[in-house]
C-alpha positions as CSV (number, residue, x, y, z in Angstrom):
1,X,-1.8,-19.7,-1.2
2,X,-3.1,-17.6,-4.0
3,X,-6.2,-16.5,-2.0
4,X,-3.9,-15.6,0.9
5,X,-1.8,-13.4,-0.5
6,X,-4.5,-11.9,-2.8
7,X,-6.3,-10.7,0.9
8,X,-2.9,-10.0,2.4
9,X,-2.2,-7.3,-0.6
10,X,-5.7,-5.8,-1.6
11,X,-5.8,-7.3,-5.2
12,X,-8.2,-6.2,-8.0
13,X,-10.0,-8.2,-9.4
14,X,-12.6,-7.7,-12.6
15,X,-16.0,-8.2,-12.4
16,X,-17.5,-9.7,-15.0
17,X,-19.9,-7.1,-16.5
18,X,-17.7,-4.4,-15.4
19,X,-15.8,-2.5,-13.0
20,X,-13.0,-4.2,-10.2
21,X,-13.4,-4.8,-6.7
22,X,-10.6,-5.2,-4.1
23,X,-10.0,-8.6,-2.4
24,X,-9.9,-7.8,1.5
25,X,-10.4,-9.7,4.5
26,X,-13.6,-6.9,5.1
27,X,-15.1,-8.6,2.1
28,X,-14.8,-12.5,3.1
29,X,-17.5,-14.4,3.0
30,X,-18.0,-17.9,4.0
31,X,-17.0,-20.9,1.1
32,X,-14.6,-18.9,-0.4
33,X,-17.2,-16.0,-1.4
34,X,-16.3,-12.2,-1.6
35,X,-18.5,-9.4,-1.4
36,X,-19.1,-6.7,-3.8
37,X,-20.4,-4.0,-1.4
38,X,-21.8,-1.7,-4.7
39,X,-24.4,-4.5,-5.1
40,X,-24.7,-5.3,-2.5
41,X,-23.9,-9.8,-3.4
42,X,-21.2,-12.3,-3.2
43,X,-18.3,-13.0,-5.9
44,X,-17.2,-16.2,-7.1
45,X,-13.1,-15.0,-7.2
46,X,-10.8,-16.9,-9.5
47,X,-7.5,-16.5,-7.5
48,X,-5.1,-16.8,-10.7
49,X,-6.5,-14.8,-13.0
50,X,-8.2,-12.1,-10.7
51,X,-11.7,-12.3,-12.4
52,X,-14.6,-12.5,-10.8
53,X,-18.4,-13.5,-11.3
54,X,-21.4,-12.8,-9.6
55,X,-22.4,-15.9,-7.1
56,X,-25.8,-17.2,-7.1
57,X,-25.5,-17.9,-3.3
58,X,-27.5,-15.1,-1.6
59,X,-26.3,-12.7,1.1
60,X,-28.3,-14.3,4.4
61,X,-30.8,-12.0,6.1
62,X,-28.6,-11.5,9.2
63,X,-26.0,-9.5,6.9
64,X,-27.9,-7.5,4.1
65,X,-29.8,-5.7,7.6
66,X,-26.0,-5.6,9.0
67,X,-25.2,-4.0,5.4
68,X,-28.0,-1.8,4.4
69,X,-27.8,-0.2,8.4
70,X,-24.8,1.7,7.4
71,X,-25.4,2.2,3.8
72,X,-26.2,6.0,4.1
73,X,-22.5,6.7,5.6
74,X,-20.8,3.8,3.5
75,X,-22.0,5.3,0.1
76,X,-21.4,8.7,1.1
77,X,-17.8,8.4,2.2
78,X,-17.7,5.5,-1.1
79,X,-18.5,8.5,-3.6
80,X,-16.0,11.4,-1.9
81,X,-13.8,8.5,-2.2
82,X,-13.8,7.5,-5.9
83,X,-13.5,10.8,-6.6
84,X,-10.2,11.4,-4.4
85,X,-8.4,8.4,-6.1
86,X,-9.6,9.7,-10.0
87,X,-7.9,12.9,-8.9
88,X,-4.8,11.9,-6.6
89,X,-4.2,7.9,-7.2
90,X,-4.8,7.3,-10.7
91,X,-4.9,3.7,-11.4
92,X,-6.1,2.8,-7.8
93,X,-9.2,0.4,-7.5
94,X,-11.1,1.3,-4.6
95,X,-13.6,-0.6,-2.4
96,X,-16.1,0.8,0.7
97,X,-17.5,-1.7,3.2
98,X,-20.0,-0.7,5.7
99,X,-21.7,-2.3,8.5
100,X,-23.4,-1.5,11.7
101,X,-24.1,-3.5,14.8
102,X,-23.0,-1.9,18.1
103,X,-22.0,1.3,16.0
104,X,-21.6,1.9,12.3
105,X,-18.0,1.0,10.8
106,X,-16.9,2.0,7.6
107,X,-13.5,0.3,5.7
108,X,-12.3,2.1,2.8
109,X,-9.5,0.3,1.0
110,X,-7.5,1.6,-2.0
111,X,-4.4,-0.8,-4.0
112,X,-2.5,0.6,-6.7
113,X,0.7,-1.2,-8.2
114,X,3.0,0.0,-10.7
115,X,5.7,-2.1,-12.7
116,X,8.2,-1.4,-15.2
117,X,10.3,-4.8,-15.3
118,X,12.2,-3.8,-18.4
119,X,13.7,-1.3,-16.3
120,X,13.4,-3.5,-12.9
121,X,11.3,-2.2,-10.4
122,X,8.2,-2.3,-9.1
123,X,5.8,-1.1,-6.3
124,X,3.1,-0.8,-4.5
125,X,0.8,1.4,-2.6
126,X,-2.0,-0.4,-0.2
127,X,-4.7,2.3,2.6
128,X,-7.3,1.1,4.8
129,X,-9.1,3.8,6.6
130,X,-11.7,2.6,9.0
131,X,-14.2,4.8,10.5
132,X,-16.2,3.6,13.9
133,X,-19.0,5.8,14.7
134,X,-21.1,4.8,18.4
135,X,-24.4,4.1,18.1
136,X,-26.6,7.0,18.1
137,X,-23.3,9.2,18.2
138,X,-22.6,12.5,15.8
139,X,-18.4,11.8,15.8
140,X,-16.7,9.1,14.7
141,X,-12.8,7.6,15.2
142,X,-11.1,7.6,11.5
143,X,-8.3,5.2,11.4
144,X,-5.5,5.1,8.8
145,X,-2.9,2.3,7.8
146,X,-0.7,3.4,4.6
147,X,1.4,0.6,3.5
148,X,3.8,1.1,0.5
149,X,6.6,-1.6,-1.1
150,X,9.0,-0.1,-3.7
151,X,11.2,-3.3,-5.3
152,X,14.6,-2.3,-7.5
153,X,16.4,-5.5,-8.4
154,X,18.8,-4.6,-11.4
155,X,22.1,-6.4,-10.5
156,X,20.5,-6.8,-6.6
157,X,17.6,-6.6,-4.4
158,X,16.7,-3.4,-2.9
159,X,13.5,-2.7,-1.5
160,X,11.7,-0.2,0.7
161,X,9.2,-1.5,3.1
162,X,7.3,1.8,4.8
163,X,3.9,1.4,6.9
164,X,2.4,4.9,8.9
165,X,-0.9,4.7,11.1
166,X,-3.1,8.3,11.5
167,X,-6.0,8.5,13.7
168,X,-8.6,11.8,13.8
169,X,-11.8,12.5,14.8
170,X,-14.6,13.1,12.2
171,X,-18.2,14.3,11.9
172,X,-20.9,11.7,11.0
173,X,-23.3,12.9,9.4
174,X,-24.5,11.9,6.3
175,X,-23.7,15.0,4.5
176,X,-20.4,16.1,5.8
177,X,-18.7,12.6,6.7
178,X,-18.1,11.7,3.2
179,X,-16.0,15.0,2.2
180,X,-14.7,15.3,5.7
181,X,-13.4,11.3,5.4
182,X,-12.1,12.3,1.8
183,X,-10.0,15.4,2.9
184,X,-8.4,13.6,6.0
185,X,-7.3,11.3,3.5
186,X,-6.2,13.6,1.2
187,X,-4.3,15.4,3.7
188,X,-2.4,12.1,5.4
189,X,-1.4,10.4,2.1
190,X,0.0,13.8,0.5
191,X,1.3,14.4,3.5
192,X,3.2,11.3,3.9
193,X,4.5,11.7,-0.3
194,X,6.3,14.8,0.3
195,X,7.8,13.1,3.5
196,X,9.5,10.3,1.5
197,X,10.3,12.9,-0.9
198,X,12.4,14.9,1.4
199,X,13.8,11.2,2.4
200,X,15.1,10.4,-0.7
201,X,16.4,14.4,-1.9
202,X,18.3,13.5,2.2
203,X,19.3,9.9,1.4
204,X,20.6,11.3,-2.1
205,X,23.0,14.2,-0.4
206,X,24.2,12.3,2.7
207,X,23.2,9.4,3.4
208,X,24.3,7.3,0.4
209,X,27.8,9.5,0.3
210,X,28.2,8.6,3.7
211,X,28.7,4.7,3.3
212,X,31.6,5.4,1.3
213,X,35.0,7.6,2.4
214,X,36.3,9.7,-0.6
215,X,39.3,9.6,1.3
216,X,41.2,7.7,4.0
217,X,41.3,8.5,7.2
218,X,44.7,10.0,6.9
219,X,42.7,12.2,4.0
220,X,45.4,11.4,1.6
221,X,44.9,9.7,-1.4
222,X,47.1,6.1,-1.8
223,X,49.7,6.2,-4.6
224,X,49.7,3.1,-5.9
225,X,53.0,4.7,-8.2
226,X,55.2,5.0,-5.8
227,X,58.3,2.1,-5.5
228,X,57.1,1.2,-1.9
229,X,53.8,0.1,-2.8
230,X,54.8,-1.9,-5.1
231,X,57.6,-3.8,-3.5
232,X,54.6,-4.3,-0.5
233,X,52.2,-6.0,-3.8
234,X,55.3,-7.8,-5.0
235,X,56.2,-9.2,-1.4
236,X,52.6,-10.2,-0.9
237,X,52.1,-12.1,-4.0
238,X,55.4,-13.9,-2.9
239,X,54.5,-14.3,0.3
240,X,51.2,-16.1,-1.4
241,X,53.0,-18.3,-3.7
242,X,52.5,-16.8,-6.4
243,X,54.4,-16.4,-9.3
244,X,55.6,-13.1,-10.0
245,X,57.4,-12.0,-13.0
Protein backbone atom coordinates (compact mmCIF):
# COMPACT_ATOMS: atom_id res chain seq x y z
CA UNK A 1 0.00 0.00 0.00
CA UNK A 2 2.84 2.19 0.98
CA UNK A 3 4.71 1.61 -2.38
CA UNK A 4 1.43 2.48 -4.16
CA UNK A 5 0.72 5.50 -2.98
CA UNK A 6 4.41 6.55 -2.73
CA UNK A 7 4.35 6.10 -6.97
CA UNK A 8 0.90 7.48 -7.10
CA UNK A 9 2.17 10.96 -5.36
CA UNK A 10 5.99 11.45 -6.52
CA UNK A 11 7.56 10.86 -3.00
CA UNK A 12 11.17 11.86 -2.11
CA UNK A 13 13.04 9.76 -0.86
CA UNK A 14 16.92 10.14 0.54
CA UNK A 15 19.64 8.56 -0.72
CA UNK A 16 21.94 7.42 1.38
CA UNK A 17 25.13 9.36 0.63
CA UNK A 18 23.17 12.19 -0.40
CA UNK A 19 20.73 13.98 -2.42
CA UNK A 20 16.70 12.64 -2.94
CA UNK A 21 15.16 11.03 -5.75
CA UNK A 22 11.43 10.95 -6.58
CA UNK A 23 9.53 7.61 -6.51
CA UNK A 24 7.65 7.39 -10.08
CA UNK A 25 6.26 4.79 -12.04
CA UNK A 26 9.18 6.09 -14.82
CA UNK A 27 11.68 4.80 -12.32
CA UNK A 28 10.27 1.15 -11.59
CA UNK A 29 12.23 -1.44 -11.86
CA UNK A 30 11.61 -5.10 -11.56
CA UNK A 31 11.60 -6.70 -7.61
CA UNK A 32 10.64 -3.79 -6.15
CA UNK A 33 13.86 -1.71 -7.47
CA UNK A 34 13.87 2.07 -8.32
CA UNK A 35 16.15 3.86 -10.48
CA UNK A 36 18.34 6.73 -9.78
CA UNK A 37 18.69 8.13 -13.27
CA UNK A 38 21.89 10.57 -12.00
CA UNK A 39 23.85 7.33 -11.69
CA UNK A 40 22.66 5.78 -13.61
CA UNK A 41 21.72 2.25 -10.87
CA UNK A 42 18.83 0.74 -8.96
CA UNK A 43 17.58 1.83 -5.30
CA UNK A 44 16.71 -0.47 -2.62
CA UNK A 45 13.43 2.03 -1.37
CA UNK A 46 12.27 1.67 2.22
CA UNK A 47 8.51 2.55 1.70
CA UNK A 48 8.01 3.86 5.43
CA UNK A 49 10.72 5.89 6.07
CA UNK A 50 11.40 7.13 2.44
CA UNK A 51 15.25 6.27 2.52
CA UNK A 52 16.87 4.69 0.07
CA UNK A 53 20.24 2.66 -0.67
CA UNK A 54 22.07 1.88 -3.52
CA UNK A 55 21.19 -1.88 -4.84
CA UNK A 56 23.80 -4.17 -5.79
CA UNK A 57 21.61 -5.68 -8.55
CA UNK A 58 22.97 -4.28 -11.79
CA UNK A 59 20.99 -2.39 -14.50
CA UNK A 60 20.83 -5.28 -17.45
CA UNK A 61 22.44 -4.45 -20.72
CA UNK A 62 19.15 -4.11 -22.58
CA UNK A 63 18.44 -0.86 -20.42
CA UNK A 64 21.78 1.03 -19.58
CA UNK A 65 21.99 1.23 -23.94
CA UNK A 66 18.11 2.20 -23.59
CA UNK A 67 19.45 4.82 -20.97
CA UNK A 68 22.71 6.13 -22.10
CA UNK A 69 20.77 6.62 -25.90
CA UNK A 70 19.05 9.67 -24.60
CA UNK A 71 21.49 10.79 -22.05
CA UNK A 72 22.67 13.86 -24.04
CA UNK A 73 18.85 15.41 -24.05
CA UNK A 74 17.95 13.87 -20.54
CA UNK A 75 20.95 15.70 -18.78
CA UNK A 76 20.54 18.69 -20.58
CA UNK A 77 16.82 19.36 -19.93
CA UNK A 78 17.87 17.60 -16.10
CA UNK A 79 20.29 20.66 -15.46
CA UNK A 80 17.81 23.69 -16.95
CA UNK A 81 15.55 21.88 -14.71
CA UNK A 82 17.30 21.91 -11.26
CA UNK A 83 17.88 25.21 -11.77
CA UNK A 84 14.13 26.23 -12.50
CA UNK A 85 12.88 24.62 -9.25
CA UNK A 86 16.05 26.37 -7.01
CA UNK A 87 14.58 29.55 -8.42
CA UNK A 88 10.70 29.03 -8.74
CA UNK A 89 9.74 25.81 -6.46
CA UNK A 90 11.86 25.93 -3.55
CA UNK A 91 11.72 22.75 -1.67
CA UNK A 92 10.78 20.67 -4.76
CA UNK A 93 12.90 17.42 -5.33
CA UNK A 94 13.24 16.82 -8.90
CA UNK A 95 13.94 13.69 -11.02
CA UNK A 96 14.81 13.34 -15.16
CA UNK A 97 14.36 9.98 -16.86
CA UNK A 98 15.39 9.46 -20.29
CA UNK A 99 15.19 6.77 -22.69
CA UNK A 100 15.26 6.09 -26.40
CA UNK A 101 13.93 3.30 -28.43
CA UNK A 102 11.70 4.21 -31.39
CA UNK A 103 12.39 7.97 -30.41
CA UNK A 104 13.94 9.64 -27.44
CA UNK A 105 11.48 10.38 -24.39
CA UNK A 106 12.32 12.43 -21.64
CA UNK A 107 10.05 12.49 -18.09
CA UNK A 108 10.80 15.31 -15.87
CA UNK A 109 8.89 15.03 -12.52
CA UNK A 110 8.98 17.64 -9.72
CA UNK A 111 6.83 17.00 -5.92
CA UNK A 112 6.83 19.56 -3.45
CA UNK A 113 4.47 19.35 -0.18
CA UNK A 114 3.99 21.85 2.35
CA UNK A 115 2.31 21.34 5.90
CA UNK A 116 1.54 23.46 8.72
CA UNK A 117 -0.77 21.07 11.01
CA UNK A 118 -0.72 23.38 13.98
CA UNK A 119 -2.61 25.67 11.83
CA UNK A 120 -4.40 22.67 9.73
CA UNK A 121 -3.65 22.50 6.30
CA UNK A 122 -1.61 21.10 4.03
CA UNK A 123 -0.79 20.70 0.27
CA UNK A 124 0.75 19.57 -2.41
CA UNK A 125 2.08 20.37 -5.81
CA UNK A 126 2.98 17.20 -8.28
CA UNK A 127 4.40 18.07 -12.63
CA UNK A 128 5.31 15.49 -15.10
CA UNK A 129 6.43 16.96 -18.32
CA UNK A 130 7.30 14.40 -20.98
CA UNK A 131 9.08 15.11 -24.05
CA UNK A 132 8.89 12.59 -27.22
CA UNK A 133 11.25 13.45 -29.92
CA UNK A 134 11.10 10.85 -33.37
CA UNK A 135 13.84 9.25 -34.21
CA UNK A 136 16.23 11.19 -36.23
CA UNK A 137 13.82 14.25 -35.81
CA UNK A 138 14.91 18.04 -34.73
CA UNK A 139 11.24 18.82 -32.78
CA UNK A 140 9.83 17.24 -30.16
CA UNK A 141 6.04 16.98 -28.42
CA UNK A 142 6.40 18.50 -24.69
CA UNK A 143 3.61 17.25 -22.56
CA UNK A 144 2.56 18.70 -19.19
CA UNK A 145 0.36 17.29 -16.26
CA UNK A 146 0.17 19.85 -13.18
CA UNK A 147 -1.54 18.25 -10.34
CA UNK A 148 -2.03 20.28 -7.07
CA UNK A 149 -4.04 19.19 -3.53
CA UNK A 150 -4.63 22.00 -0.99
CA UNK A 151 -6.26 20.21 2.46
CA UNK A 152 -7.86 22.78 5.30
CA UNK A 153 -9.45 20.74 7.95
CA UNK A 154 -9.94 23.08 11.06
CA UNK A 155 -13.49 22.31 12.34
CA UNK A 156 -14.11 20.40 8.64
CA UNK A 157 -12.73 19.08 5.58
CA UNK A 158 -12.11 21.34 2.74
CA UNK A 159 -9.95 20.48 -0.06
CA UNK A 160 -9.14 21.63 -3.52
CA UNK A 161 -8.33 19.05 -6.08
CA UNK A 162 -7.01 20.95 -9.45
CA UNK A 163 -5.21 18.95 -12.37
CA UNK A 164 -4.27 21.19 -16.04
CA UNK A 165 -2.58 19.28 -19.16
CA UNK A 166 -0.26 21.74 -21.69
CA UNK A 167 1.16 20.43 -24.83
CA UNK A 168 3.84 22.52 -27.19
CA UNK A 169 6.26 21.84 -29.56
CA UNK A 170 10.02 22.16 -28.78
CA UNK A 171 13.46 22.14 -30.44
CA UNK A 172 15.69 19.05 -29.80
CA UNK A 173 18.77 19.77 -29.89
CA UNK A 174 21.15 19.27 -27.38
CA UNK A 175 21.84 22.82 -26.79
CA UNK A 176 18.57 24.60 -26.89
CA UNK A 177 16.10 21.73 -25.67
CA UNK A 178 17.16 22.01 -22.10
CA UNK A 179 16.49 25.96 -21.71
CA UNK A 180 13.64 25.71 -24.25
CA UNK A 181 12.02 22.61 -21.95
CA UNK A 182 12.85 24.91 -18.83
CA UNK A 183 11.01 28.14 -20.07
CA UNK A 184 7.81 26.28 -21.29
CA UNK A 185 7.77 25.13 -17.86
CA UNK A 186 8.31 28.14 -16.41
CA UNK A 187 5.81 29.77 -18.41
CA UNK A 188 2.79 26.97 -17.76
CA UNK A 189 3.20 26.60 -14.02
CA UNK A 190 3.47 30.61 -13.39
CA UNK A 191 0.92 30.80 -15.54
CA UNK A 192 -1.45 28.47 -13.99
CA UNK A 193 -0.43 30.36 -10.10
CA UNK A 194 -1.66 33.64 -11.06
CA UNK A 195 -4.85 31.76 -12.42
CA UNK A 196 -5.78 30.27 -9.12
CA UNK A 197 -4.86 33.51 -7.67
CA UNK A 198 -7.38 35.39 -9.55
CA UNK A 199 -9.79 32.31 -8.45
CA UNK A 200 -9.47 32.81 -4.96
CA UNK A 201 -9.30 37.14 -4.98
CA UNK A 202 -13.08 35.89 -7.24
CA UNK A 203 -14.18 33.23 -4.84
CA UNK A 204 -13.28 35.73 -1.98
CA UNK A 205 -15.71 38.77 -3.47
CA UNK A 206 -18.59 36.64 -4.84
CA UNK A 207 -18.62 33.50 -4.77
CA UNK A 208 -18.43 32.75 -1.05
CA UNK A 209 -20.90 35.93 -0.38
CA UNK A 210 -23.13 34.40 -2.68
CA UNK A 211 -23.96 31.09 -0.68
CA UNK A 212 -25.36 33.14 1.91
CA UNK A 213 -28.45 35.98 1.51
CA UNK A 214 -27.75 39.09 3.74
CA UNK A 215 -31.22 39.53 3.36
CA UNK A 216 -34.54 37.80 2.65
CA UNK A 217 -35.99 37.67 -0.24
CA UNK A 218 -38.53 40.28 0.80
CA UNK A 219 -35.00 42.38 1.53
CA UNK A 220 -36.28 43.07 4.95
CA UNK A 221 -34.70 42.17 7.90
CA UNK A 222 -36.92 39.73 10.45
CA UNK A 223 -37.76 41.40 13.77
CA UNK A 224 -37.67 38.89 16.09
CA UNK A 225 -39.11 42.01 18.73
CA UNK A 226 -42.09 42.41 17.47
CA UNK A 227 -45.32 40.73 19.61
CA UNK A 228 -46.24 38.59 16.47
CA UNK A 229 -43.17 36.76 16.25
CA UNK A 230 -43.24 35.78 19.37
CA UNK A 231 -46.81 34.57 19.88
CA UNK A 232 -45.78 32.42 16.37
CA UNK A 233 -42.42 30.95 18.75
CA UNK A 234 -44.77 30.58 21.72
CA UNK A 235 -47.51 28.70 19.63
CA UNK A 236 -44.93 26.51 18.17
CA UNK A 237 -43.25 25.37 21.17
CA UNK A 238 -46.91 24.57 22.33
CA UNK A 239 -47.87 23.12 19.41
CA UNK A 240 -44.46 20.75 20.20
CA UNK A 241 -45.25 19.95 23.68
CA UNK A 242 -43.20 21.81 25.16
CA UNK A 243 -43.41 23.61 28.19
CA UNK A 244 -43.45 27.17 27.96
CA UNK A 245 -43.33 29.47 30.84
Amino acid sequence: MLARVNKEKFSAVKVDGGGSVLITPHGELPSGLYLDPSGPHALEVDQKALTATKSDTQLSSAQLAAIQGGAQIREAVDREMQSYCQSYVPGATCTTYGTSGAGIKVVCCISTRLAELSNYWAGAWISEWTLEVPMGGSIGTLTGKVTINVHYFEDGNVQLDDKVVFQYELPASADQVGGAFAKKVRESESGLMAKLEETYTNMSDNVLQGLRRRLPITKTKFDWDKAAVAKLAQDLQTAAGLNVS
